[in-house]
C-alpha positions in Angstrom: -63.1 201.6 106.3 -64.4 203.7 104.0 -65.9 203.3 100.5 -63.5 203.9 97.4 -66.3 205.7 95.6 -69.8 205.8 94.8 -72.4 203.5 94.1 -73.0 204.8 90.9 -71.2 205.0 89.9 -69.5 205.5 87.4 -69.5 205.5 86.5 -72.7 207.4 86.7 -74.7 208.3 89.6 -76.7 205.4 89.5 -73.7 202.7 88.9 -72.7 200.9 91.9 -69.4 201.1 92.7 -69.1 199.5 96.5 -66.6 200.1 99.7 -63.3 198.6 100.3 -61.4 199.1 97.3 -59.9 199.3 99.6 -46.9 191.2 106.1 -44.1 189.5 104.3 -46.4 186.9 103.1 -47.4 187.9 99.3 -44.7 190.1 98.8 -42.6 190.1 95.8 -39.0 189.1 96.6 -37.3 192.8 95.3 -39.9 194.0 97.8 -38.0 192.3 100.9 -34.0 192.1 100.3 -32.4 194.7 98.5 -29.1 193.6 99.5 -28.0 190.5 101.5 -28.0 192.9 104.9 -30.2 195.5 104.1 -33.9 195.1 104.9 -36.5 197.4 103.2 -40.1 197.1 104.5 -43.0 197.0 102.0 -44.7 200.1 100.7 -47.6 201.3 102.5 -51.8 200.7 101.3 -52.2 203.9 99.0 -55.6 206.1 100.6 -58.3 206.4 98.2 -58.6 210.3 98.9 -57.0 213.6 99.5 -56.5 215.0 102.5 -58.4 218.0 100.8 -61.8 220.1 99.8 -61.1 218.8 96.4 -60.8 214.9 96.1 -61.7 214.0 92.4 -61.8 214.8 88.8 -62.8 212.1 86.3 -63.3 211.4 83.1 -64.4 208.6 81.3 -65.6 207.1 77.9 -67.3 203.9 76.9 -67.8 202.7 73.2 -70.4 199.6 72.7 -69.7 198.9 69.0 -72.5 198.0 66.8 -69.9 196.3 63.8 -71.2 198.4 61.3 -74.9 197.1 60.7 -76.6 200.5 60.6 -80.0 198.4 61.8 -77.9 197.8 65.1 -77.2 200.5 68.2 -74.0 202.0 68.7 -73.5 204.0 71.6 -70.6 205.9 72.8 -70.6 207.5 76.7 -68.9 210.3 77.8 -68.4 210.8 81.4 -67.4 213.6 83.8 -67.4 214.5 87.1 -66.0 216.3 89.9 -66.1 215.5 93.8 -65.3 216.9 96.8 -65.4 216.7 100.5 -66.6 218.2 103.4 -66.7 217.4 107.3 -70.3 216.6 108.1 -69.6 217.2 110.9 -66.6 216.0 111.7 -63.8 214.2 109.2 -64.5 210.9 110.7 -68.4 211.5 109.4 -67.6 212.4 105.7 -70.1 213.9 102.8 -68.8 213.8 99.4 -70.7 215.9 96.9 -70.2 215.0 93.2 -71.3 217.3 90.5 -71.6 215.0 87.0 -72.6 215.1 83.4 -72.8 211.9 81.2 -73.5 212.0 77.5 -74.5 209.4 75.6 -74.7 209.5 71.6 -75.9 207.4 70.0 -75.0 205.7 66.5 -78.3 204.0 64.6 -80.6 201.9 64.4 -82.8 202.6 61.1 -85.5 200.5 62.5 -86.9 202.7 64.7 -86.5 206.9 65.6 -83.4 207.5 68.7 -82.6 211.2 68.8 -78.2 211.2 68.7 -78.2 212.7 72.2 -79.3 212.2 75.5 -77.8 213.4 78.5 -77.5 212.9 82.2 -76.6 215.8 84.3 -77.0 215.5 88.5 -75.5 215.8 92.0 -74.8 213.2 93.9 -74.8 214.0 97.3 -73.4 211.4 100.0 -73.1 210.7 103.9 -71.1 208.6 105.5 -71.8 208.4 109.1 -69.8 205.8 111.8 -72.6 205.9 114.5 -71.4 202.9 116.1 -67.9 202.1 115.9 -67.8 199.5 112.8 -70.9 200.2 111.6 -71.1 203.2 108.7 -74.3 204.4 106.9 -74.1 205.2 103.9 -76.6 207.8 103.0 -77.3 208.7 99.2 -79.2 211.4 97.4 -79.1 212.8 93.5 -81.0 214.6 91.8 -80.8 214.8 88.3 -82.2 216.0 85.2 -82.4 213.6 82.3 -83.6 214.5 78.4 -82.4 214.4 74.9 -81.8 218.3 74.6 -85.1 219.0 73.6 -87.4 216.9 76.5 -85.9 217.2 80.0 -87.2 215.4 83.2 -86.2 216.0 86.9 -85.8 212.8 88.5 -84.5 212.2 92.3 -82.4 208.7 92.7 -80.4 207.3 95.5 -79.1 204.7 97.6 -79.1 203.8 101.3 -76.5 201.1 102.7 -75.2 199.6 105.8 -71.7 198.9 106.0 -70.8 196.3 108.9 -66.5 196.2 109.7 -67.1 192.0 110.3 -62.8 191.7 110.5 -61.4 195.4 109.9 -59.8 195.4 106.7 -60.4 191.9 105.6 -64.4 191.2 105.5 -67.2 193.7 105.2 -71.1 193.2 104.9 -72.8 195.7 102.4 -76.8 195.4 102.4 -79.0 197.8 101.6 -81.1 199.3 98.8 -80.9 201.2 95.5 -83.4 204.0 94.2 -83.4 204.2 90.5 -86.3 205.2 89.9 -86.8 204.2 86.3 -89.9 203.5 83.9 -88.6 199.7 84.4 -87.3 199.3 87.7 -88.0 201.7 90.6 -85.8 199.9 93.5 -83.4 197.5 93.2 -81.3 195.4 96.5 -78.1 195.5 97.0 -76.1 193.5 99.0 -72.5 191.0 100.0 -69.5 191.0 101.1 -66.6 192.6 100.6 -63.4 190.3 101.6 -60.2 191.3 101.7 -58.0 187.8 102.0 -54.7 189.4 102.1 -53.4 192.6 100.8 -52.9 191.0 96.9 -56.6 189.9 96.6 -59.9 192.2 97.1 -63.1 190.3 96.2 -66.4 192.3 95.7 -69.5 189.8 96.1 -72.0 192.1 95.6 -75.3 192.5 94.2 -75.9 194.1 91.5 -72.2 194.5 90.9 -69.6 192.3 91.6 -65.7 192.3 91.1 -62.7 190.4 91.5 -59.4 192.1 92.0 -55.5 191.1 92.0 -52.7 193.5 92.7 -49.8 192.3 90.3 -47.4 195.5 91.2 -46.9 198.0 94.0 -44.6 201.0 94.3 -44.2 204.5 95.8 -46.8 206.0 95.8 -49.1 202.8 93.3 -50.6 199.9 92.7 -51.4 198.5 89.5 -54.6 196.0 89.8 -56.4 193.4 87.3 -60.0 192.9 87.6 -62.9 191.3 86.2 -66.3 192.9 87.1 -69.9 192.4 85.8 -72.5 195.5 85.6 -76.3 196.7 84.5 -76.2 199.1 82.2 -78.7 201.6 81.2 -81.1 204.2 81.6 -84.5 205.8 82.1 -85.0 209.5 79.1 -87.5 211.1 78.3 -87.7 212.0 74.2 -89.3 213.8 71.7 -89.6 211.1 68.9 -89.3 212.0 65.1 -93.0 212.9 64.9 -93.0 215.3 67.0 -94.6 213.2 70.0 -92.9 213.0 73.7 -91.9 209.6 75.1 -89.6 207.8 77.1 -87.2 205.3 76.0 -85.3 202.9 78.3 -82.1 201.1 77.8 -80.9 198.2 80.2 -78.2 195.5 79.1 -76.1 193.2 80.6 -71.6 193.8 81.1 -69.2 191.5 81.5 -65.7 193.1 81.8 -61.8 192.7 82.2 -59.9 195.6 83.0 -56.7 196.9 84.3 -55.9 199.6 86.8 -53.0 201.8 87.8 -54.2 203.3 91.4 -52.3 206.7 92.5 -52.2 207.8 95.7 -55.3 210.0 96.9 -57.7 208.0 94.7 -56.2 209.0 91.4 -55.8 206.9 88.2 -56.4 205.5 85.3 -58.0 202.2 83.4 -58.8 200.0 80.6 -61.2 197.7 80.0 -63.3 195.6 77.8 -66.1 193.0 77.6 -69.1 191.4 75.9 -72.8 193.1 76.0 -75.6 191.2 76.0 -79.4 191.3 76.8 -79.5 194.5 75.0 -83.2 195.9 75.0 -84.5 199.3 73.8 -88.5 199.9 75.1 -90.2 203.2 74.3 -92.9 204.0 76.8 -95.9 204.3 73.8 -94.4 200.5 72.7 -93.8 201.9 69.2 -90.5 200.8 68.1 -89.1 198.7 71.2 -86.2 196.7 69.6 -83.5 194.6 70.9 -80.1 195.1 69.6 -77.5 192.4 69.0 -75.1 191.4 71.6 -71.3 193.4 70.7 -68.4 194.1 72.5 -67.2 197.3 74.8 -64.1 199.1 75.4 -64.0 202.0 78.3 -61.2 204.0 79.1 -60.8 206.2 82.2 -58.4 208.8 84.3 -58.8 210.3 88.0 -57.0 213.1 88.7 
């Protein structure tokens, strides 16, 4: 099996976003009798891409709210991207290239200097390899550039993975590491299971992201999914304060989230979600000016095409 996306994101490139997102039992009665002699057998598991060159478009935007204290961070992200896919060398052996931009503007706080912009642009460029039937590698490489508009920084991040088929379609082992390559935290593991108990429930025990996932509908074509997930949030850019000096700031925090997801065939979409933020900590490389901002809550709203 392969994954549903990247480990990113998304999600940025550095958000981690895991494999396996993919019979009577579980079904919803409609789904089996139609009519007292007429059987109708269950819809079949959506794919998670396109047949296709092109496999995604995406758009996404996240607003932490900051409840009007103008000594508090707001933030609002905006994120795009676009992936497609090639044979590397053969279909069976995937690469997905995703070209992305994030922006992230920022609303406050008065005690100390943020400039209103910073940005993320990258390509993330991933391998999927089956060298051993069951076994996949999942190779990871992006490089990005990072800045505020008026600083920049080339940075290279990535990931590399081993995904182990332990029951095909039901239980997967994900180990590996992450490459973030920030001022704070350079690698980071990454590891679990994914488990698959039936085809209602997918369960993502992983490290640094887990999530929790019930199908509630299914139709032609889509399924409609509620989750809850957690995440770490933030980022590594480098500045130019308001006195005219370079430095880097970096923003980590904490996510706890409840969503809900209408998957299209092809790995198309859209979602909702919401949560609580917490551990919320700004650091500026010079130490002038760290901060931590309150806890507050997060709404994110996405669409695949």
């Amino acid at each position: 099996m392969l994954p549903e996306g990247t480990i990113s994101d998304g999600e940025n490139a550095e958000s981690l976003a895991l494999p396996g997102d993919s019979v009577m039992e579980g079904l919803p009665p409609d789904h089996i009798l139609i009519a007292p002699q007429e059987f109708v057998a269950p819809p079949q598991k959506i794919s998670a891409y396109k047949n296709s060159f092109f496999q995604k478009l995406s758009l996404a935007v996240d607003y932490l709210g900051n409840e009007g204290d103008p000594a508090d961070l707001g933030i609002t992200e905006v994120q795009t991207f676009v992936q497609v896919g090639l044979p590397a060398p053969i279909k069976e052996w995937p690469m997905l290239i995703t070209t992305g931009f994030d922006l992230t503007n920022i609303k406050g706080p008065t005690v100390t200097d943020l400039p209103p912009r910073l940005y993320l642009a990258y390509v993330d460029i991933m391998w999927l390899p089956q060298i051993v039937k069951g076994y996949t590698a999942l190779i990871d490489v992006v490089p990005s550039v990072f800045g505020d508009f008026t600083a920049h920084q080339f940075r290279l991040t990535g990931k590399g993975l081993l995904i182990v088929d332990c029951v095909p379609d039901r239980l997967q082992f994900v180990g590996g590491v992450l490459y973030l390559n920030r001022q704070n935290i350079r690698l980071l593991p990454a590891g679990g299971f994914i488990w698959n108990p039936n085809d209602w429930s997918h369960y993502e025990l992983i490290f640094p992201k887990p999530k929790l996932a019930q199908r509630i509908n299914v139709g032609p074509g889509f399924e409609d999914w509620v989750y809850t997930t957690a995440e770490f949030g933030g980022n590594t850019w480098p500045i130019v304060r308001a006195g005219g000096q370079q430095d880097f700031v970096t923003y980590i925090d904490y996510r706890i989230l409840v969503g809900c997801e209408r998957k299209l065939e092809g790995g198309a979409g859209y979602r909702l979600e919401a949560g609580y933020v917490f551990g919320r900590n700004i650091s500026f490389t010079s130490g002038n000016g760290n901060f931590a901002p309150q806890d507050t809550f997060m709404l994110r709203g996405g669409i695949v095409f």
